[in-house]
C-alpha positions as CSV (number, residue, x, y, z in Angstrom):
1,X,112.3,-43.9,10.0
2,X,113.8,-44.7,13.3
3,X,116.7,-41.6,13.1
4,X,114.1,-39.8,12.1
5,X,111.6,-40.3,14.8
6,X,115.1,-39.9,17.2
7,X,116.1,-36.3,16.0
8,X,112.2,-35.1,16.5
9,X,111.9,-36.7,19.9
10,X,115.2,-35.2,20.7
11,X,114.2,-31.5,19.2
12,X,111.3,-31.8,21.5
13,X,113.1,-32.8,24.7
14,X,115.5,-29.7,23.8
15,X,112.4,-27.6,23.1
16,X,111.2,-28.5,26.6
17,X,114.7,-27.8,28.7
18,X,114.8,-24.0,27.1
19,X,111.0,-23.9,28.1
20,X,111.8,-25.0,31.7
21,X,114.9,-23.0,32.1
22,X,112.9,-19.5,30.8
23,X,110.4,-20.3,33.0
24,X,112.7,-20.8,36.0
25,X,114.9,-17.8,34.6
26,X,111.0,-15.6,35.1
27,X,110.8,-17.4,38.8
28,X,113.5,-16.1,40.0
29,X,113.3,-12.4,38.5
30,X,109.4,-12.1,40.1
31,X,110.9,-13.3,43.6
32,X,112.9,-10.7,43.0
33,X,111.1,-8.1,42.3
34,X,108.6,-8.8,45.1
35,X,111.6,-8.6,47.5
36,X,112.1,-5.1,47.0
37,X,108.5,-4.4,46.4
38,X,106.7,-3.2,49.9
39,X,104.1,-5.7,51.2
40,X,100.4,-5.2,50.6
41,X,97.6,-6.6,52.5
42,X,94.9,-8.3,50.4
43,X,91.7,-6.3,51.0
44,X,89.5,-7.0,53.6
45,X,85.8,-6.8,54.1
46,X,86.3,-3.4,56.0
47,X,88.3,-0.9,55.0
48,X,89.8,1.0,57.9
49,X,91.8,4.2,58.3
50,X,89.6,6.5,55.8
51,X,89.9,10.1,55.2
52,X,86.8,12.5,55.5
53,X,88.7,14.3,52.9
54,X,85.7,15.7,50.7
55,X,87.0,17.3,47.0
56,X,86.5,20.9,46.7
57,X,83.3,22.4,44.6
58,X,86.1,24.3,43.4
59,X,87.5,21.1,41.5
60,X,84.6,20.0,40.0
61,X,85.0,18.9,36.2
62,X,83.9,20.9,33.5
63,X,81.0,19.3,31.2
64,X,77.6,17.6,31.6
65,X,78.9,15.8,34.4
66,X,80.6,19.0,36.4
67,X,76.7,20.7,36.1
68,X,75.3,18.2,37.2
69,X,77.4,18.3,40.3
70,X,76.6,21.7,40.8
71,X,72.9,21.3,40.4
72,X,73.2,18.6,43.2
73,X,74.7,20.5,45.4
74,X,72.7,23.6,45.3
75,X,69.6,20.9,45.3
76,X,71.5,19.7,48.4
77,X,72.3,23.2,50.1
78,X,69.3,24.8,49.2
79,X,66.5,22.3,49.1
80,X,63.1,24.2,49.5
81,X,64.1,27.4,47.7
82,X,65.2,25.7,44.8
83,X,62.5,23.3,44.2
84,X,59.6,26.0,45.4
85,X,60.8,28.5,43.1
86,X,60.5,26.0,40.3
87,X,57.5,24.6,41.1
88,X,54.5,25.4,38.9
89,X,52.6,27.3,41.5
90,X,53.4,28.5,45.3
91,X,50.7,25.7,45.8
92,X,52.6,23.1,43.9
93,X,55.6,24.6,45.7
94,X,54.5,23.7,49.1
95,X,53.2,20.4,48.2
96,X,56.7,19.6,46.9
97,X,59.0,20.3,50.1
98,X,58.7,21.8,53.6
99,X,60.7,24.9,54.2
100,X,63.7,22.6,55.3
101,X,66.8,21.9,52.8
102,X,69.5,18.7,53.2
103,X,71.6,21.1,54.9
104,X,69.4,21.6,58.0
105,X,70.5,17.9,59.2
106,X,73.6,17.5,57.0
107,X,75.8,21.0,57.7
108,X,77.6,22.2,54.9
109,X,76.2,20.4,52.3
110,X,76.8,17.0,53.9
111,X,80.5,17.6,54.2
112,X,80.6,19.1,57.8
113,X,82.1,15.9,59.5
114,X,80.8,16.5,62.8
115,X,77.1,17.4,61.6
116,X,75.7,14.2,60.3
117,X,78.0,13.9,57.2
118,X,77.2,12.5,53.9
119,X,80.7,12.1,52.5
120,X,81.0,8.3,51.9
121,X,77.6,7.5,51.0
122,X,77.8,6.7,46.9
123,X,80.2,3.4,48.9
124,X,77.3,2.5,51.5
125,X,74.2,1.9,48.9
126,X,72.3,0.5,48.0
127,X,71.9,-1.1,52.0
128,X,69.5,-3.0,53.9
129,X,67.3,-0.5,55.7
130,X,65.1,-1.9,58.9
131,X,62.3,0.8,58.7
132,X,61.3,-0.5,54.5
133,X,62.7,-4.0,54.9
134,X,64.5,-4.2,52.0
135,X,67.8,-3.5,50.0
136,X,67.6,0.6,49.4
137,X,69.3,2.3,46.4
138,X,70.9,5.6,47.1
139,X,68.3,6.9,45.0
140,X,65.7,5.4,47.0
141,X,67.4,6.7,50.5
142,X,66.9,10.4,48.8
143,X,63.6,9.4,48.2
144,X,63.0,8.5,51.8
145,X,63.9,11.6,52.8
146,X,62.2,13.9,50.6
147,X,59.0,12.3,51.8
148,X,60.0,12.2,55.5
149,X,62.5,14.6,56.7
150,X,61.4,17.0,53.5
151,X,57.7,16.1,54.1
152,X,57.5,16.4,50.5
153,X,57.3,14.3,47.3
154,X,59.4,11.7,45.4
155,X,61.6,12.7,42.7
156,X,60.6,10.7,39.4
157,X,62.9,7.5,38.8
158,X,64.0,9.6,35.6
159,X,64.5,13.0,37.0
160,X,67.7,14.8,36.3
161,X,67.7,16.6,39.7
162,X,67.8,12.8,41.5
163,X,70.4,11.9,39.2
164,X,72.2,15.3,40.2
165,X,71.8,14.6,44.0
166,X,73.4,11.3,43.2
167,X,76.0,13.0,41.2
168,X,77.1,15.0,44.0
169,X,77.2,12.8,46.6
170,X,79.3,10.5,44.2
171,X,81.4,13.3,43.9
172,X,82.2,13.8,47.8
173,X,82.7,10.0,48.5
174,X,85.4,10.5,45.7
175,X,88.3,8.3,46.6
176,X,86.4,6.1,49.1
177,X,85.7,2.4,48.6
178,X,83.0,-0.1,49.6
179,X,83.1,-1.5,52.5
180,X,84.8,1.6,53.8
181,X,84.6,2.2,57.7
182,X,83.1,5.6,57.9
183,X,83.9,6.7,61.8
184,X,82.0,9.7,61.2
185,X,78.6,8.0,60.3
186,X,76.3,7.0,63.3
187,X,77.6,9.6,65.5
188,X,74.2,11.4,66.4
189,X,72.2,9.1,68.6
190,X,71.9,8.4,72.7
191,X,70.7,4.9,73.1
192,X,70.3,5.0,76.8
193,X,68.3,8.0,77.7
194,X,66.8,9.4,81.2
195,X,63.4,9.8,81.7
196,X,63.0,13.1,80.0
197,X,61.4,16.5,81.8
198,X,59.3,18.1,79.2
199,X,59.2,21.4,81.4
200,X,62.7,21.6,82.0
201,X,63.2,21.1,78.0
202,X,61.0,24.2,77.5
203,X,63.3,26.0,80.0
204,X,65.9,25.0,78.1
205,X,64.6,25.9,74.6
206,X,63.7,29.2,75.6
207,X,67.5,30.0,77.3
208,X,69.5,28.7,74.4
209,X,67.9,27.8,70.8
210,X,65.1,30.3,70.2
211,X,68.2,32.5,68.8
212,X,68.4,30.2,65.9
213,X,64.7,28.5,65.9
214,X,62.1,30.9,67.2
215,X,60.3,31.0,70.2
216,X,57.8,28.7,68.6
217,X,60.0,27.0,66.9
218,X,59.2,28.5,63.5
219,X,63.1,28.7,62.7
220,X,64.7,31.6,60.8
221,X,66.4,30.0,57.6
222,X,67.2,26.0,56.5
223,X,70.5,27.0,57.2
224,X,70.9,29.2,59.7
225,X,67.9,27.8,62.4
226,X,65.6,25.5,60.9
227,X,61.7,24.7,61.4
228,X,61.9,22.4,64.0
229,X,58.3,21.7,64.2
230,X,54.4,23.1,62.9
231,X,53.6,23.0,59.3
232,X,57.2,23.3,56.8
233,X,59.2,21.1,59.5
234,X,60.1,17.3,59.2
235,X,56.8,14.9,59.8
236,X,57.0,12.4,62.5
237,X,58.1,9.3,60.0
238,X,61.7,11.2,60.0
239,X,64.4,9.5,62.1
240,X,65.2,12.3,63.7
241,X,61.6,12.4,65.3
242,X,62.8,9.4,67.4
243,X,63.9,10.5,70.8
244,X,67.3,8.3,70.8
245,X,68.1,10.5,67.3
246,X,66.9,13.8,68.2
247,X,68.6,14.1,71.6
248,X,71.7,12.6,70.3
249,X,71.4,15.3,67.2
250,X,71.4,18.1,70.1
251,X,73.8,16.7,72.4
252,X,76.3,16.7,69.6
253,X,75.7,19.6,67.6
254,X,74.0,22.1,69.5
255,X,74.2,25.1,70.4
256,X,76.8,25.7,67.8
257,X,79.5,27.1,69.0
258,X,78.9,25.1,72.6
259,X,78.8,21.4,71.1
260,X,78.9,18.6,73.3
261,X,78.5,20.7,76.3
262,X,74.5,19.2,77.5
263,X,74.4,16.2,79.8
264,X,72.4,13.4,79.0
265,X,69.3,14.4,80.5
266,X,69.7,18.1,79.0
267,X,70.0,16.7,75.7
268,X,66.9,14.1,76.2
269,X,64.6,16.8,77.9
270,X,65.2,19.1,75.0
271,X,64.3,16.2,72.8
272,X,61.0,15.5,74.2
273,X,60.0,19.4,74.6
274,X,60.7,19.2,70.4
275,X,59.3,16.1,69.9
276,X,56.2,16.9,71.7
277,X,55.0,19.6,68.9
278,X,52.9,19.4,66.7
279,X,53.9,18.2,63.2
280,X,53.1,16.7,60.0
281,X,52.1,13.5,60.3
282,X,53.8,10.4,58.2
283,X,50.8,8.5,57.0
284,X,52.4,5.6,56.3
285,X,53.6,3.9,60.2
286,X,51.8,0.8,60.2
287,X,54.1,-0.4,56.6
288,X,57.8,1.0,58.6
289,X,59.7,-2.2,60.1
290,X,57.9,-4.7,58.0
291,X,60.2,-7.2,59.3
292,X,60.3,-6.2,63.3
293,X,62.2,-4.6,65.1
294,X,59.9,-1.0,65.2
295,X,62.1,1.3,67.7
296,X,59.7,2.4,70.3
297,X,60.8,6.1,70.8
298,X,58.9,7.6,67.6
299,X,57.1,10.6,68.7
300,X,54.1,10.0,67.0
301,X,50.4,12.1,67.1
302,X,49.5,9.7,69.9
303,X,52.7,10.0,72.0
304,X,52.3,14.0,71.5
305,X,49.2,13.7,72.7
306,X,49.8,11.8,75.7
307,X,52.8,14.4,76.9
308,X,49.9,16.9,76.5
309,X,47.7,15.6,78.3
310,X,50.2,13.8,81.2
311,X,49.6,10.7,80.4
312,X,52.5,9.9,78.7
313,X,54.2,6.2,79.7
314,X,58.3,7.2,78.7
315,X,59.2,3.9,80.2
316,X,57.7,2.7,77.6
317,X,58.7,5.2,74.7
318,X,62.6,4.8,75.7
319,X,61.9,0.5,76.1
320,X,64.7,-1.2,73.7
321,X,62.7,-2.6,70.9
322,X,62.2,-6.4,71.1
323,X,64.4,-8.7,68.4
């Protein structure tokens, strides 16, 4: 019994040694292999050094999933045509969407870096958004805008054409992960602006944008000079009715072809000459910034009142918010 309990012990203490030396044996070969492997850097919360690389429509895959691109971005590109034309009635049609499209804000489909792009966006949402208080979907960020910038109407949680817009913008994001630091995004805004000169904005408006937008503003395409204000432009809930957005949005775009060339005060009297239209109105400011933190420079129907009638207070308007 004893000899017999000493072989098994002994097996077991062999059994072990071949064990330990594998194992060692494995030790060695991965040390090895990591020596003439290149380091990598374990992620971090940011991801630094992207691309604004967005694929070509010409790559899109074939299938349900390629049309559904392509519905996206002609939804995207083409906006109010697309939706009007398909809308029950001319009625229904306007009640849908303004005459604006995505592209008016977001050149080139949202793949224009310079022009507020939207390449990178599938990797931001959802996000916490200020003006609703809450974590947004992408989804609910279309939304947003169809009722705001579009002065329209929601698409239904189960419509295809929201689940195409998401589809494309997916599509141009391809390749970029969360947490990704997007230097193109937030370009479009002065956050210290001059008192503006509504007069000298009009001068302005009528020397070098009523090529593209009208003389009253009435615009001559979505794409080519958008509404900028009246009935079939972007209501005052839009963030680009905020003079800090707006006047950035011209400084850094416009005139095209002569981008970046308006001082600070250009830019901001332009903005306030705009913003001092009439527009639709967004009926819904007293539930915006549940939480605090209400900028102070939206033009709304009171504040384009007050420039109409001089009474105006833009100390006030142009005020940073309170925290």
């Amino acid at each position: 019994m004893k000899r017999t309990t000493t072989l098994t012990l002994g097996f077991i203490v062999v059994v072990c040694l071949v064990v330990i030396a594998l194992m060692a044996n494995q030790l060695r070969s991965n040390k090895d292999q990591a020596a003439e492997s290149p380091e990598t850097e374990a992620p971090t919360e940011k991801v630094a050094g992207i691309q604004h690389n967005p694929p070509s429509m010409e790559d899109v895959p074939d299938g349900p999933e390629g049309e559904a691109i392509k519905r996206g971005h002609l939804l995207f590109d083409d906006t109010s045509n697309v939706l009007r034309s398909e809308a029950a009635s001319v009625e229904d049609g306007i009640a849908r969407v303004n005459e604006l499209s995505c592209t008016s804000c977001h050149a080139g489909a949202g793949t224009d870096e310079g022009v507020s792009s939207m390449v990178g966006m599938s990797a931001v949402y959802p996000m916490y958004i200020g003006r609703s208080g809450q974590m947004v979907t992408l989804e609910e960020r279309i939304n947003g805008c169809m009722v705001r910038s579009m002065d329209g109407q929601k698409f239904a949680a189960d419509d295809e054409d929201l689940d195409a817009m998401v589809a494309y913008l997916t599509y141009i994001s391809e390749g970029i992960p969360v947490g990704a630091e997007l230097e193109w995004r937030h370009q479009n805004t002065i956050d210290d602006l001059p008192t503006p000169d509504v007069d000298n904005g009009e001068k302005l408006y009528q020397q070098s944008c009523i090529a593209c937008h009208g003389e009253s503003g009435e615009g001559t395409g979505s794409n080519t000079g958008p509404k900028l204000w009246g009935d079939g432009s972007f209501n005052d809930g839009a963030g680009i009715a905020r003079m800090t957005k707006m006047a950035g949005y011209v400084q850094k775009n416009m005139p095209v072809g002569q981008e970046n060339t308006l001082s600070d005060q250009e830019a901001s009297d332009l903005a306030a000459y705009i913003l001092s239209q009439d527009r639709p109105e967004w009926g819904n400011h007293d539930k915006d910034w549940p939480d605090g933190g209400r900028p102070n420079d939206i033009m709304t129907k009171e504040r384009r009142d007050q420039v109409k009638d001089g009474t105006i207070n833009w100390d006030e308007v142009l005020a940073k918010p309170e925290k």
